[in-house]
N, CA, C and O atoms as CSV, one atom per row, in Angstrom:
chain,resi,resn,atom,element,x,y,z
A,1,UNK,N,N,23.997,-19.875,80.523
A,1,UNK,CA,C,22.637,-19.892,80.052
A,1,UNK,C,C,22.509,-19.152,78.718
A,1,UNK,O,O,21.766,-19.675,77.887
A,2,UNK,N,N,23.169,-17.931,78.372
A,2,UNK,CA,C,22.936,-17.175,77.373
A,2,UNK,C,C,23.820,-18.128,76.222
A,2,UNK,O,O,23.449,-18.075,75.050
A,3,UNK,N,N,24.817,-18.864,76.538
A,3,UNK,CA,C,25.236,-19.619,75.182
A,3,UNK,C,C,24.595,-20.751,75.462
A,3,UNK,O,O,25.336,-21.508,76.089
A,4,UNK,N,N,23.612,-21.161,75.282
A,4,UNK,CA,C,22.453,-22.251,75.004
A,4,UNK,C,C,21.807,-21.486,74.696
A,4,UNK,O,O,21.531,-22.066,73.646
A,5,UNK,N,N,21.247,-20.617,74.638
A,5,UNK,CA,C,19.953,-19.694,74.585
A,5,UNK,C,C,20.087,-19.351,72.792
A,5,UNK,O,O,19.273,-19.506,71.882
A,6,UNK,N,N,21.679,-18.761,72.815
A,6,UNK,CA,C,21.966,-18.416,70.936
A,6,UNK,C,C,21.390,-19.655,69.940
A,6,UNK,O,O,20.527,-19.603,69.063
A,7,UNK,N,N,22.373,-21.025,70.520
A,7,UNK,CA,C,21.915,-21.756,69.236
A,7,UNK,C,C,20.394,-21.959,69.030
A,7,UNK,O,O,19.880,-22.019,67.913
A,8,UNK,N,N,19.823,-22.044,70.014
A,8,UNK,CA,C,18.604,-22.549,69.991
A,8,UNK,C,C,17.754,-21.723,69.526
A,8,UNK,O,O,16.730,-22.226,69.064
A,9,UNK,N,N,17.873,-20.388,69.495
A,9,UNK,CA,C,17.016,-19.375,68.550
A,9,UNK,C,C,17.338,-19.695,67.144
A,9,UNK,O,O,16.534,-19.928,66.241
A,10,UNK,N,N,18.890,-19.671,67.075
A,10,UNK,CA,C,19.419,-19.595,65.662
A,10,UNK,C,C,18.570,-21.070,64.866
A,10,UNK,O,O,18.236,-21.112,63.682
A,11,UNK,N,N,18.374,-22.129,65.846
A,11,UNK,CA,C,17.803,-22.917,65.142
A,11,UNK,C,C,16.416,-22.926,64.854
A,11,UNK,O,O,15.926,-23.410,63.834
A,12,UNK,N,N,15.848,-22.426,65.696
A,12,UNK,CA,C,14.494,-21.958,65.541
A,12,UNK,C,C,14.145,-20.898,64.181
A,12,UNK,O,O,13.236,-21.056,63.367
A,13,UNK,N,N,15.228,-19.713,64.219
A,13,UNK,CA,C,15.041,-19.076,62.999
A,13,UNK,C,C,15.527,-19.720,61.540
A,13,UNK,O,O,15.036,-19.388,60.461
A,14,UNK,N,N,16.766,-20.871,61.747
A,14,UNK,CA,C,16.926,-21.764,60.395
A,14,UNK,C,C,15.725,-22.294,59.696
A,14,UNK,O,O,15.624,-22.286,58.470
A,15,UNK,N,N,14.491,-22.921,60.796
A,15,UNK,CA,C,13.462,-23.860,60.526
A,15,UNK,C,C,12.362,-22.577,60.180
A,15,UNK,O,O,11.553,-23.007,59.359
A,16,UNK,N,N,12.039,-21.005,60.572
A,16,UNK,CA,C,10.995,-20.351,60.063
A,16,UNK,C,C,12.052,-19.917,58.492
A,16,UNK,O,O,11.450,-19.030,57.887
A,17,UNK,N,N,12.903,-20.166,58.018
A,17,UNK,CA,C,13.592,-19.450,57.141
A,17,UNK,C,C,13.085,-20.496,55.699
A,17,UNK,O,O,12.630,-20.137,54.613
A,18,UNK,N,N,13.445,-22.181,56.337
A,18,UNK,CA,C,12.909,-23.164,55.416
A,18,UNK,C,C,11.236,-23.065,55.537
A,18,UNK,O,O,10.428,-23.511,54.722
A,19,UNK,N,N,11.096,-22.717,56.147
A,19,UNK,CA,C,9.090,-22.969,55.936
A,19,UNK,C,C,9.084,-21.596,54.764
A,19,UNK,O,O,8.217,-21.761,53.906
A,20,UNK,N,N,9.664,-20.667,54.646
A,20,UNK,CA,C,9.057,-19.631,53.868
A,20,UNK,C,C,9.800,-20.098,52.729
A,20,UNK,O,O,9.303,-19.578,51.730
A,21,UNK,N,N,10.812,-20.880,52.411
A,21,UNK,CA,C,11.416,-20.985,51.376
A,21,UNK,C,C,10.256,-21.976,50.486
A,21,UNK,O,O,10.224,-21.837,49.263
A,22,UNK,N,N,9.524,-22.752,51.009
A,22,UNK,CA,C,8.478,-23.589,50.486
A,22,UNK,C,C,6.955,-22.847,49.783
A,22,UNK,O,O,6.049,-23.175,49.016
A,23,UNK,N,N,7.366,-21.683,50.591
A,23,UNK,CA,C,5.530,-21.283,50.115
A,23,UNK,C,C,6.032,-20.422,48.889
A,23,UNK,O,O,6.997,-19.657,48.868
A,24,UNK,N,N,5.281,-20.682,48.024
A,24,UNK,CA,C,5.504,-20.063,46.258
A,24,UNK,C,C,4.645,-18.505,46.409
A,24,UNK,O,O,3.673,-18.245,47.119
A,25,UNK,N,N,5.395,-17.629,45.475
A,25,UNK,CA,C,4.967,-16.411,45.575
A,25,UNK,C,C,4.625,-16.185,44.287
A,25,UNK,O,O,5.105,-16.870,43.383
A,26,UNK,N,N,3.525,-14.935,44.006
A,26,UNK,CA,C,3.021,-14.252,43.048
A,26,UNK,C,C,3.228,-13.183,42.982
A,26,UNK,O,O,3.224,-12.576,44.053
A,27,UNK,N,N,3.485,-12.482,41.847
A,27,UNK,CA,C,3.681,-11.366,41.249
A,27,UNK,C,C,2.407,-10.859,40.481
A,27,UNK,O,O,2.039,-11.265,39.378
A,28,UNK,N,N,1.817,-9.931,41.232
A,28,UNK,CA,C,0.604,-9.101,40.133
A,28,UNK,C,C,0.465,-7.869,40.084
A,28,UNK,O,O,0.973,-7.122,40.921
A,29,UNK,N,N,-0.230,-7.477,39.117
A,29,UNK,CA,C,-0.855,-5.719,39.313
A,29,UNK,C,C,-2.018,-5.287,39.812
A,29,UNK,O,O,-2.973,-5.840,39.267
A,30,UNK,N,N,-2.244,-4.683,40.458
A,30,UNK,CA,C,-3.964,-4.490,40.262
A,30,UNK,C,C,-3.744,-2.929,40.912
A,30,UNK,O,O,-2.838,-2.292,41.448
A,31,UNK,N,N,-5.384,-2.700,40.451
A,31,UNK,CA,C,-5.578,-1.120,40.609
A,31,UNK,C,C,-5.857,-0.940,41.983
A,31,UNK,O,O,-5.751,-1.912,42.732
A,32,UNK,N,N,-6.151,0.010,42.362
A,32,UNK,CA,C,-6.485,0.596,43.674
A,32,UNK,C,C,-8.036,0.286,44.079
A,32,UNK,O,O,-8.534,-0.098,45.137
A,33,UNK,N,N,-8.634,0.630,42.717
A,33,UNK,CA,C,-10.431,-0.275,43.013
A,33,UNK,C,C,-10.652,-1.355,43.023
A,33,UNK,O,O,-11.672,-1.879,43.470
A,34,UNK,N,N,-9.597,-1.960,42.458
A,34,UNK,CA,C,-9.476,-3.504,42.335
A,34,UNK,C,C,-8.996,-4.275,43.954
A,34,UNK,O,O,-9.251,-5.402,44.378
A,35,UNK,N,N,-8.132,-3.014,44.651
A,35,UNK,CA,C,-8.103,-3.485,46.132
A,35,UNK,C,C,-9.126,-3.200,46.951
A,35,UNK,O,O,-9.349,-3.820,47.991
A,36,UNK,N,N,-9.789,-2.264,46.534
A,36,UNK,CA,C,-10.900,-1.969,47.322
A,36,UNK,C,C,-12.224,-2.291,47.206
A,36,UNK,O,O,-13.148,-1.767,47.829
A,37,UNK,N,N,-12.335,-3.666,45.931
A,37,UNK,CA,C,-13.728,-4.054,45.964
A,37,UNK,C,C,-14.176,-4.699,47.342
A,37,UNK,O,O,-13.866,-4.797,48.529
A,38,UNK,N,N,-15.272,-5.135,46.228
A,38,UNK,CA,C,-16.149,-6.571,47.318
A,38,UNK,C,C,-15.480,-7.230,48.175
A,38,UNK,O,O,-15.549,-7.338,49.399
A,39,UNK,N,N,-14.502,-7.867,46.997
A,39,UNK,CA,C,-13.503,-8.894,47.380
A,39,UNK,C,C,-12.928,-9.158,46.302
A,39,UNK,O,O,-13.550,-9.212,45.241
A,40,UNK,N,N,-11.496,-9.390,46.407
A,40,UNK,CA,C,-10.315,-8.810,46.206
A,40,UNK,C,C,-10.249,-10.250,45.070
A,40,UNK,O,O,-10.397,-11.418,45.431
A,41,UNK,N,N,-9.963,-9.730,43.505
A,41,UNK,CA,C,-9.654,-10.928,42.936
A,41,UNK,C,C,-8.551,-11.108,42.594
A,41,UNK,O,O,-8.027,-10.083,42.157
A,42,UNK,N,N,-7.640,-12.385,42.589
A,42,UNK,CA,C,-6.074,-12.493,41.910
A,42,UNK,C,C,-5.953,-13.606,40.810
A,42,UNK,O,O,-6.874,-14.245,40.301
A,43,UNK,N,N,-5.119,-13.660,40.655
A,43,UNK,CA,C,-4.645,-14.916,39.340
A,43,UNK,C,C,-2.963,-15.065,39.312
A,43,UNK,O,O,-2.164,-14.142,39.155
A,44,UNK,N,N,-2.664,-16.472,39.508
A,44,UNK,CA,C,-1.358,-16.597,39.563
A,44,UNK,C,C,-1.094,-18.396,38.576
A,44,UNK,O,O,-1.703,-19.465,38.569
A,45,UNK,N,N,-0.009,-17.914,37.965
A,45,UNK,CA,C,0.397,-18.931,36.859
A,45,UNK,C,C,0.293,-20.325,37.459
A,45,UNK,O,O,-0.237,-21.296,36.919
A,46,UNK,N,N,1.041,-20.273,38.996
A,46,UNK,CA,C,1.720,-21.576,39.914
A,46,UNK,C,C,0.422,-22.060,40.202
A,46,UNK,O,O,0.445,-23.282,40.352
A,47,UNK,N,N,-1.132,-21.369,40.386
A,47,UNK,CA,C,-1.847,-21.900,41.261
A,47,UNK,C,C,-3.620,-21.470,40.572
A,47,UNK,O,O,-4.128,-20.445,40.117
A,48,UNK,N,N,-4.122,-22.946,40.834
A,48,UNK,CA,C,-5.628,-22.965,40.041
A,48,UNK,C,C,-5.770,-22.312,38.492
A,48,UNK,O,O,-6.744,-21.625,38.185
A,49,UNK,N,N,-4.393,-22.694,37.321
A,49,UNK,CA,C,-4.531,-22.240,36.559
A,49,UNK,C,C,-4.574,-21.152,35.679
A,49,UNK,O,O,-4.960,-21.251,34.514
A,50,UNK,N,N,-4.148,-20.006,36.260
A,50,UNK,CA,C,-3.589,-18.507,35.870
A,50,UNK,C,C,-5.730,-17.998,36.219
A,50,UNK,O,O,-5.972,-16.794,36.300
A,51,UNK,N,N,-6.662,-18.777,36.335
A,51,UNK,CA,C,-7.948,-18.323,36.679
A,51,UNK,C,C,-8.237,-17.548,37.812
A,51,UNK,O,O,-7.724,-18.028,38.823
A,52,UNK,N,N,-8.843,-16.576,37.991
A,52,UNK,CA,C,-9.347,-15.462,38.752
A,52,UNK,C,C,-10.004,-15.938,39.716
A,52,UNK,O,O,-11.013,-16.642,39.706
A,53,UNK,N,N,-9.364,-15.507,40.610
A,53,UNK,CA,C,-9.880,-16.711,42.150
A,53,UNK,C,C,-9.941,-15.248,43.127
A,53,UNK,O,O,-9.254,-14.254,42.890
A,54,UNK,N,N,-11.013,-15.386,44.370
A,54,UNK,CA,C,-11.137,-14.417,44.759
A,54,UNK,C,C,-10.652,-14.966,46.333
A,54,UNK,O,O,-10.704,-16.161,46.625
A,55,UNK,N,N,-10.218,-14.005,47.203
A,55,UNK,CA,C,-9.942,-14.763,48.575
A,55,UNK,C,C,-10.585,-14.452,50.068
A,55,UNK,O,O,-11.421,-13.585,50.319
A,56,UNK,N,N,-10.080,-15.229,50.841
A,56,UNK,CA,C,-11.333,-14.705,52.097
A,56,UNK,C,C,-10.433,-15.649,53.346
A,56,UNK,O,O,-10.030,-16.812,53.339
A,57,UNK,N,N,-10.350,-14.565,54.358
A,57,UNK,CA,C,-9.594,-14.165,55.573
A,57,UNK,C,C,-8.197,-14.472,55.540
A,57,UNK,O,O,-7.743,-15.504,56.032
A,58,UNK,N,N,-7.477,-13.562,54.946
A,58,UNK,CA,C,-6.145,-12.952,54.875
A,58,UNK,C,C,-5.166,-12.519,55.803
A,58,UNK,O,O,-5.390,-12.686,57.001
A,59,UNK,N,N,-4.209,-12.035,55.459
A,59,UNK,CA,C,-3.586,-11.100,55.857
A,59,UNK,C,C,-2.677,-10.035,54.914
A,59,UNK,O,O,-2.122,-10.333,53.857
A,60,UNK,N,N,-2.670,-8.527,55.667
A,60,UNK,CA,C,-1.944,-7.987,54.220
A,60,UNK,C,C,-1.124,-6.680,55.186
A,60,UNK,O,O,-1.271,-6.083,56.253
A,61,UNK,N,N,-0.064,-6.730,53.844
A,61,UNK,CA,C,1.106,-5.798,54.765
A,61,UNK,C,C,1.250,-4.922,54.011
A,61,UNK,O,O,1.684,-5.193,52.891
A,62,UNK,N,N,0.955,-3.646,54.341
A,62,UNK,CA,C,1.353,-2.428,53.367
A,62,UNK,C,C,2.760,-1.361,53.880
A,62,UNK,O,O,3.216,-1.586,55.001
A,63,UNK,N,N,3.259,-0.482,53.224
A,63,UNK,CA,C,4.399,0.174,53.547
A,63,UNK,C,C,4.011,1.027,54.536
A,63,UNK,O,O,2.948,1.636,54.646
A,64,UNK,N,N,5.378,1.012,55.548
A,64,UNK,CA,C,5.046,1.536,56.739
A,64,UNK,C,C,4.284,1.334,57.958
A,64,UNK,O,O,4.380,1.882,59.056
A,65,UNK,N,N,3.154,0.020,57.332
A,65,UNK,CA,C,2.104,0.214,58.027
A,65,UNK,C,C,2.161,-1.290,58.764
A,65,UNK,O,O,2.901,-2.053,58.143
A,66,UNK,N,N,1.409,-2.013,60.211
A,66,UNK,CA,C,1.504,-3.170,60.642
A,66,UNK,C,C,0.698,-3.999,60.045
A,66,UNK,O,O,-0.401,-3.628,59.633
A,67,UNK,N,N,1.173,-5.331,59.911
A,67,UNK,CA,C,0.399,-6.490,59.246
A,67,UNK,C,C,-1.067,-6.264,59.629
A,67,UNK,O,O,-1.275,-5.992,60.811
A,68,UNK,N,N,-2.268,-6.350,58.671
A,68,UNK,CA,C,-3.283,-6.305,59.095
A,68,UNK,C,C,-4.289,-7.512,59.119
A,68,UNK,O,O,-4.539,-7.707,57.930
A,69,UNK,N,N,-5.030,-8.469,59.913
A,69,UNK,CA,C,-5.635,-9.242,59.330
A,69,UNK,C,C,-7.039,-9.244,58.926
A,69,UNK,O,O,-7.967,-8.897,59.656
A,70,UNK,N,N,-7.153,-9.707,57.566
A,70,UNK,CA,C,-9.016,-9.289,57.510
A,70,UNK,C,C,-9.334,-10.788,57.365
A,70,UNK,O,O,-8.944,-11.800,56.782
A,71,UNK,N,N,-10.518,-10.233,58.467
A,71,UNK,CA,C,-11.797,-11.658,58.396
A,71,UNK,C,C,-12.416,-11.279,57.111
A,71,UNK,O,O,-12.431,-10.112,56.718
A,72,UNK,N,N,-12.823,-12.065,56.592
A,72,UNK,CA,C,-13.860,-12.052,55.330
A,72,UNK,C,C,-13.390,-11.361,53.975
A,72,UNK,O,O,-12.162,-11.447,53.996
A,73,UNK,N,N,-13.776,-10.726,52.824
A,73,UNK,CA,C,-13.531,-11.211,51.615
A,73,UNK,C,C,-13.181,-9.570,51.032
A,73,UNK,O,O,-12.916,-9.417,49.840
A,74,UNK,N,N,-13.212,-8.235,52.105
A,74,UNK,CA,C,-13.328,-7.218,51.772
A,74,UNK,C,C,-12.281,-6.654,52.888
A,74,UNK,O,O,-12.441,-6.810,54.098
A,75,UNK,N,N,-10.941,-5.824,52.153
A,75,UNK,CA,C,-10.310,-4.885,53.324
A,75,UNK,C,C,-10.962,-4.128,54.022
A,75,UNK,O,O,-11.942,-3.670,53.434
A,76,UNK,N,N,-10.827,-3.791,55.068
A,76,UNK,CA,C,-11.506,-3.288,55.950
A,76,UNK,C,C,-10.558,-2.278,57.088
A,76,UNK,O,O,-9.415,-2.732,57.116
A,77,UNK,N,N,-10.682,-1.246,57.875
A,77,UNK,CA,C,-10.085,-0.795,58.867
A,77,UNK,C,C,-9.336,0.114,58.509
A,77,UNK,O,O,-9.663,1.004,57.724
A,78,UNK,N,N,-7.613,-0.074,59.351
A,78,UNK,CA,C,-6.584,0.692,58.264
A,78,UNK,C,C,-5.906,0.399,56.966
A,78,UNK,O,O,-5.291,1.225,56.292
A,79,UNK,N,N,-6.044,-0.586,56.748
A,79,UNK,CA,C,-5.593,-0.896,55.242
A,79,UNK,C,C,-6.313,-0.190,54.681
A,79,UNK,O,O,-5.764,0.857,54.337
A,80,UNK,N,N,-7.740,-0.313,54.311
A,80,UNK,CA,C,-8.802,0.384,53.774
A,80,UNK,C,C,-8.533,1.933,53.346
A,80,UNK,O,O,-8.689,2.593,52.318
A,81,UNK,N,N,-8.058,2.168,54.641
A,81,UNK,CA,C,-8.195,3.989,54.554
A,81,UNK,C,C,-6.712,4.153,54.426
A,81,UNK,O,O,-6.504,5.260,53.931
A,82,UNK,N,N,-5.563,3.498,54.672
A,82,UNK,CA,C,-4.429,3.720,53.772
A,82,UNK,C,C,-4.591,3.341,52.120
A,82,UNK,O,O,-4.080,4.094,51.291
A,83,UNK,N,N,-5.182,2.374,51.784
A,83,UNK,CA,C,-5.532,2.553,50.274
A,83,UNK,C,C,-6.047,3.899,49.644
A,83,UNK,O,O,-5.655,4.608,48.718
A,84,UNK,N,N,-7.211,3.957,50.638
A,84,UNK,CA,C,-8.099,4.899,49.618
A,84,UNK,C,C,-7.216,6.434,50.037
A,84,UNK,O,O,-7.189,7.132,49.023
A,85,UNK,N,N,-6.629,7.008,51.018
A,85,UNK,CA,C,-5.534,7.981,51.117
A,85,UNK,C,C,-4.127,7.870,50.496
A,85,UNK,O,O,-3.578,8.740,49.820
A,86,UNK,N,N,-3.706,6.846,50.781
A,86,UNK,CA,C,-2.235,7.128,50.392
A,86,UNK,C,C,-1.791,7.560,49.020
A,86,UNK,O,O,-2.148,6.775,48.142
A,87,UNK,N,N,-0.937,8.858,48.505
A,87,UNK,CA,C,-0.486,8.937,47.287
A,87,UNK,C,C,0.464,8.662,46.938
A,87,UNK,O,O,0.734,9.025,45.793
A,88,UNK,N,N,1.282,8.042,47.543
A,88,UNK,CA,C,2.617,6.759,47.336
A,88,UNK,C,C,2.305,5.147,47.441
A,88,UNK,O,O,2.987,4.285,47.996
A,89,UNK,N,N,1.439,5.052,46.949
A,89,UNK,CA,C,0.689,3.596,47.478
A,89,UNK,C,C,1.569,2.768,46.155
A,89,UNK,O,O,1.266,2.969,44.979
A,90,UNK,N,N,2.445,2.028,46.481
A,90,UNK,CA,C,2.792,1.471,45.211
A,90,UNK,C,C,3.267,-0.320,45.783
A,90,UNK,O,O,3.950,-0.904,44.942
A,91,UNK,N,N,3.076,-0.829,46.582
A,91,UNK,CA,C,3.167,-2.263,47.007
A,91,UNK,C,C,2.633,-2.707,47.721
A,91,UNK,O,O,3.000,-2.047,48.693
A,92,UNK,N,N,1.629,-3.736,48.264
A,92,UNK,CA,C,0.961,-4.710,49.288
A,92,UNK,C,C,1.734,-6.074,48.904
A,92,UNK,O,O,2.262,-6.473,47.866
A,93,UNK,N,N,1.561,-6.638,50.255
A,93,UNK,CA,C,1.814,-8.074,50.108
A,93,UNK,C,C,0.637,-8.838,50.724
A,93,UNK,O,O,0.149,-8.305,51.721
A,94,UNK,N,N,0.031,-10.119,50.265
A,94,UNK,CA,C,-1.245,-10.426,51.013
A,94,UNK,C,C,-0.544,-11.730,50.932
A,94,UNK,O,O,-0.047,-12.257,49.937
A,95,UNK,N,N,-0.600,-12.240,52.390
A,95,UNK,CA,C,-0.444,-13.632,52.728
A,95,UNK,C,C,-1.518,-14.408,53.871
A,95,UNK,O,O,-2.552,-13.962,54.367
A,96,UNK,N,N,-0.866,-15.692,54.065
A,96,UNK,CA,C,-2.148,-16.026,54.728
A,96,UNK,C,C,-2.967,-16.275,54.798
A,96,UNK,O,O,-3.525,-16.463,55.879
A,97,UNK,N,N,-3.466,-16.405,53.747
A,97,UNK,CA,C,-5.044,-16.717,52.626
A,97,UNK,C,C,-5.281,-18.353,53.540
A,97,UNK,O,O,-4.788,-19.473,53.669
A,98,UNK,N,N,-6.405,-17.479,53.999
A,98,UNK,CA,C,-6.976,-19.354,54.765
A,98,UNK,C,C,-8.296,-19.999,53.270
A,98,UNK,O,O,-8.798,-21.121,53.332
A,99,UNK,N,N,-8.562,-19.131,52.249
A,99,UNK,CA,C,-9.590,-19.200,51.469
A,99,UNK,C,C,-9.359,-19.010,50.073
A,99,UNK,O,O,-8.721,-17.980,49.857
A,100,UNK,N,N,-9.612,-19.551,49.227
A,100,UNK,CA,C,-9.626,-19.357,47.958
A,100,UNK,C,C,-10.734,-19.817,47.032
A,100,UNK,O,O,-10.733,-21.015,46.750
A,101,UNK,N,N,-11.801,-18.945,46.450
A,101,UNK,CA,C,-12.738,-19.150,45.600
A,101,UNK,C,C,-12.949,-19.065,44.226
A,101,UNK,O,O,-12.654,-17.973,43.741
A,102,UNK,N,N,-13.380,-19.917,43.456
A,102,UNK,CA,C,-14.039,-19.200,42.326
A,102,UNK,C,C,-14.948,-19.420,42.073
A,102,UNK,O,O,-15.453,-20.536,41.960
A,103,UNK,N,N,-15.501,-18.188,41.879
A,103,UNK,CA,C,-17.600,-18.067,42.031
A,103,UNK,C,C,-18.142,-18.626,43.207
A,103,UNK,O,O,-17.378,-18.069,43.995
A,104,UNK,N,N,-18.625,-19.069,43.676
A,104,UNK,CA,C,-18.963,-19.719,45.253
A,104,UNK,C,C,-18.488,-21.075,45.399
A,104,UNK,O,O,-18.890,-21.667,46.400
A,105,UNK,N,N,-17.400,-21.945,44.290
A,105,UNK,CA,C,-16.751,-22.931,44.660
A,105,UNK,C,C,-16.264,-22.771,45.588
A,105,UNK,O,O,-16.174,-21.555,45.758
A,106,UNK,N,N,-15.727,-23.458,46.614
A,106,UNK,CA,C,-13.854,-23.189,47.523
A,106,UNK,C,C,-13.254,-24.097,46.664
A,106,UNK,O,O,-13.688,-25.218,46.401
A,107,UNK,N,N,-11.633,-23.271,45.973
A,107,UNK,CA,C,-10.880,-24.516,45.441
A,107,UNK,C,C,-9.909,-24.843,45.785
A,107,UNK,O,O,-9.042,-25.538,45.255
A,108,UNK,N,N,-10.003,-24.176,47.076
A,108,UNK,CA,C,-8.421,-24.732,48.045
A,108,UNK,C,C,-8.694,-24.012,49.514
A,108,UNK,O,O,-9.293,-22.981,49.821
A,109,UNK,N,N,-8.045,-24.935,50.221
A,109,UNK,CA,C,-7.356,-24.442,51.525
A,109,UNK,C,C,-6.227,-24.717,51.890
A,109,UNK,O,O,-6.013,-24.442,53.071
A,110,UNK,N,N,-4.903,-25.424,51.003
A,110,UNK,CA,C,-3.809,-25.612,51.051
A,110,UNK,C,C,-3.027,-24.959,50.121
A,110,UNK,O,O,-3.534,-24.615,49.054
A,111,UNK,N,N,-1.859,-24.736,50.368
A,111,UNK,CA,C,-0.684,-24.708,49.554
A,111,UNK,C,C,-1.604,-23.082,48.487
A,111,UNK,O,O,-1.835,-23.095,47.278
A,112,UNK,N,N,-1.783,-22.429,49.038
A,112,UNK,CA,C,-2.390,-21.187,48.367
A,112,UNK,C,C,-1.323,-20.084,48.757
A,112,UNK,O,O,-1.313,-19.570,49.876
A,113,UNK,N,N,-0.173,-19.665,47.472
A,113,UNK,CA,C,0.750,-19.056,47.315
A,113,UNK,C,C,0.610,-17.350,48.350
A,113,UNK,O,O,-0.463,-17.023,48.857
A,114,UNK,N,N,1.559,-16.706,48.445
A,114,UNK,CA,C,1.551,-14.971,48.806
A,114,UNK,C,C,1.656,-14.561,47.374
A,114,UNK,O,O,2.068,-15.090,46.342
A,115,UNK,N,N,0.976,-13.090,47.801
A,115,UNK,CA,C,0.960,-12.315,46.321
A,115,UNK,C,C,1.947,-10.723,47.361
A,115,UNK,O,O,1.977,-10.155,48.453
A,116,UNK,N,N,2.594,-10.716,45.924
A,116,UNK,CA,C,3.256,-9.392,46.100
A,116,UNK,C,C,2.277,-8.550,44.441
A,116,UNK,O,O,2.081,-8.817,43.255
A,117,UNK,N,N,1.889,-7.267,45.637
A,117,UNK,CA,C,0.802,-6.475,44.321
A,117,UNK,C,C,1.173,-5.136,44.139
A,117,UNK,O,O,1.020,-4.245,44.975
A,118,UNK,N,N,1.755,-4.996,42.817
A,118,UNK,CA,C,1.857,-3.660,42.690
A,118,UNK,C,C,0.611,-2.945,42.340
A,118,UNK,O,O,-0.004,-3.153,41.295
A,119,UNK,N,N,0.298,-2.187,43.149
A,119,UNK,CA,C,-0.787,-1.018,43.228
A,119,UNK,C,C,-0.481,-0.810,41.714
A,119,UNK,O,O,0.557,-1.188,41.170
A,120,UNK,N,N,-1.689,-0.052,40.994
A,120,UNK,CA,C,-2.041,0.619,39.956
A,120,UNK,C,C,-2.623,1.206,39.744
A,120,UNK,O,O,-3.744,0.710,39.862
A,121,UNK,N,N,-2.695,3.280,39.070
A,121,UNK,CA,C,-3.867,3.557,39.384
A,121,UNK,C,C,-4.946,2.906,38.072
A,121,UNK,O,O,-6.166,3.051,38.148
């Protein structure tokens, strides 16, 4: 039973390895108020034009800390209060983006890249 059991994970983890190889990533900066507004704006070359698109119900992973997911357009919880505390705060990753806006358009719900963000003060 346990050698049937190997390949079949191993293949299971081949197929989550190709799904992440497909989703395109971003590289940005932003400040620490800039994570902690309203709602959180980004801009990426690959996607809607290098234009400032804001997002809404996420997910975001900070150091040390467990994936967090936020409903709606503003961090909230422990992300929140690891932002506004931490004095080593120097990377988030936000994936998961079920939303992408600009100004009260929606201009996507597909194929909407991860951002890797270097904190800034």
């Amino acid at each position: 039973m346990k050698l049937l059991f190997i390949p079949i994970l191993l293949l299971m983890l081949g197929q989550n390895q190709d799904s992440i190889v497909d989703i395109e990533m971003c590289e940005l900066e932003l400040s620490r108020s800039g994570m902690l507004a309203d709602r959180i704006e980004l801009h990426c070359i690959n996607f809607n034009d290098d234009k400032k698109f804001f997002i809404k119900d996420f997910t975001i992973k900070l150091p040390g800390q467990p994936s967090e997911e936020i409903k709606g357009t503003r961090l909230s919880g422990n992300a929140r209060t690891y932002i506004e505390t931490s004095k080593e705060l120097t990377l988030a990753v936000i994936f998961d983006i079920k939303y992408a806006y600009q100004g009260e358009e929606e201009i996507s719900r597909e194929n909407i890249p991860y951002f890797e963000i270097k904190i800034v003060e």
